[in-house]
C-alpha positions, 0 to 999 in steps of 0.5 A: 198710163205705161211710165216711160222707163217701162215703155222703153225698155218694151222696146228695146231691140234685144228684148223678146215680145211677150216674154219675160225672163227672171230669176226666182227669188227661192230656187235661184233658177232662171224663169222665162214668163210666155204671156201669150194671147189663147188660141193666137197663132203669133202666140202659138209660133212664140211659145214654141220659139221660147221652149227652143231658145230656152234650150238653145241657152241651158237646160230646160227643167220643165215647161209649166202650162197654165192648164189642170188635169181636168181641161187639159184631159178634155182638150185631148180628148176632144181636139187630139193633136193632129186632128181636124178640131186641134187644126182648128183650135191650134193651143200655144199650150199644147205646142209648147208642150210639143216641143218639150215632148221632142226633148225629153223635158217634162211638162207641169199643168201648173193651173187651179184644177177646174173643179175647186176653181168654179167652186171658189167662182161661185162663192165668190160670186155670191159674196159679191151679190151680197156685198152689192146689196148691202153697201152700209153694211161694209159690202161696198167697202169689200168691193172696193178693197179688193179692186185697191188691191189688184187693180194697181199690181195688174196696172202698174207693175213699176215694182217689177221692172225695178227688181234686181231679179229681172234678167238683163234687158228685161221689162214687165210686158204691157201693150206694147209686147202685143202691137206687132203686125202678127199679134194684131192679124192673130187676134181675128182668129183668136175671137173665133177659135177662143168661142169655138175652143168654149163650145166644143169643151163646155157646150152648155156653160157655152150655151148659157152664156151666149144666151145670157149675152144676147138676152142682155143686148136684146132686153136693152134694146127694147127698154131703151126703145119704150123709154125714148119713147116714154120721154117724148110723150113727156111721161117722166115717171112711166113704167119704161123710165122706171124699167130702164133705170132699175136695168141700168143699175142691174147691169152695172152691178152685174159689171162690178161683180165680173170685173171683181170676178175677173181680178180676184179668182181669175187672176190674183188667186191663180196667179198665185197657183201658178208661181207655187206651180212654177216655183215647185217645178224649179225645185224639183228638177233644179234647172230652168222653168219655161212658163206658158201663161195668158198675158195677163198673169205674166206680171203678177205671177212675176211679182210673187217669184221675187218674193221668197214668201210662198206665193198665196193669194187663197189659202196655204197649200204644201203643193201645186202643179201636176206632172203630166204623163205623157201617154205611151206611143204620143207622136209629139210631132202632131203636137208642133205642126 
């Protein structure tokens, strides 16, 4: 549960929703966190918002993106700013980076690089299979270790909200940043436009999945069918009854594999890329940083830039983040429309 100082400070009239503002423990620079939710047009409107706030207020050094080189060269390609496909799939990412284009402030892809990324996913996921398998062989124990871990700090950044390096009138965000009348109407076209963005960048990853699902949903269905029917004829120990229980600890197994999946590589590991990233970006242009992040790594990603220890969740790394050039004759109005 949300504690009521950090509700409360959620809603106070001066705050920004979805953003948080801090000062980075090592550069000292101000850092403005946009958590926002992909492909929203309430998000969208509010990343563009903060990049000019942010420059209203001082000067901006850089907007960091939560992008590598990989995907943000596929997007362009695929969807470049202005077309019909971009029109479609409008990016607070590339929006933001719009901005900062009008204004001459360099842009950072401050994300894990797909490659290396789906790598460690795989790894992961087979360690994982593993340890599910092997529950007195400490497998089960590793599970839950890693869910002790990340599961508090995502839930329940009180840690965060009591840091002296919060600027004033700042709060960890929470659910409360995203219950606005705009988030809520946004969220329709961001469960179309985040499937759509899937498709049109990794079609047979996409392909696979949306089988994957439905082959899922389908083989419940028909197990769940033949079993209620199995126990109405009495027949306890049936084939179907047998089917249906081995399914069920397949598909929770399959849960606690995503949801390791989800809290160790998708957030904890690439939070920690990012506050290298952001914190890199800090140092190099000695100004202010604007981040624009999903909204589940705003607080983590937080938590590591109050520490002056180097943010790493994987392995040490000299650097992270890459500078984008901006390719010659880009028209960044296209990219804020």
């Amino acid at each position: 549960m949300l504690p009521i100082s950090i509700a409360a400070a959620a809603l106070a009239p001066g705050r920004t929703p979805q953003v948080l503002r801090l000062r980075d423990a090592t550069t000292k620079q101000e850092i403005s966190l946009v958590g926002t939710v992909h492909y929203n047009p309430a998000s969208v409107a509010r990343a563009k918002e903060e990049v000019s706030s942010a420059l209203a207020r001082n000067t901006v050094g850089a907007v960091v993106v939560e992008s590598c080189q990989s995907r943000w060269g596929r997007s362009l390609e695929l969807a470049p700013p202005g077309s019909l496909p971009a029109r479609l799939i409008c990016s607070e990412m590339q929006g933001a980076a719009g901005i900062a284009m009008q204004n001459q402030v360099p842009v950072m892809l401050g994300d894990a690089d797909a490659g290396p990324f789906l790598t460690r996913v795989r790894a992961l996921a087979g360690q994982s299979a593993s340890d599910l398998l092997n529950p007195l062989a400490g497998g089960w124990a590793a599970i839950y270790s890693d869910f002790a871990r990340t599961l508090p700090g995502t839930l329940w950044p009180a840690d965060v909200a009591r840091s002296e390096l919060l600027l004033e009138g700042e709060a960890p965000l929470s659910l409360l940043d995203y219950a606005r009348p705009a988030m809520l109407v946004g969220f329709v076209a961001s469960l179309v436009r985040y499937p759509a963005a899937f498709a049109l960048k990794a079609p047979g990853p996409f392909l696979v999945f949306a089988s994957g699902l439905v082959a899922l949903d389908s083989t419940a269905g028909q197990l769940d069918t033949l079993a209620d029917a199995s126990l109405r004829a009495g027949d306890v120990l049936s084939l179907p009854v047998a089917a249906t229980l081995a399914f069920s600890a397949f598909t929770f197994g399959l849960s606690v594999l995503t949801a390791r999946l989800l809290l160790v590589a998708f957030l904890e590991e690439r939070n920690a890329e990012i506050a290298r990233s952001i914190r890199r970006a800090a140092a190099e242009t000695g100004a202010p940083v604007v981040a624009i992040l999903g909204g589940l790594h705003v607080n983590g990603v937080a938590r590591l830039l109050m520490s002056e220890a180097t943010p790493d969740a994987d392995r040490p790394r000299d650097n992270s983040g890459v500078w984008w050039e901006v390719p010659p004759g880009t028209d960044a109005a296209k990219w804020v429309e």
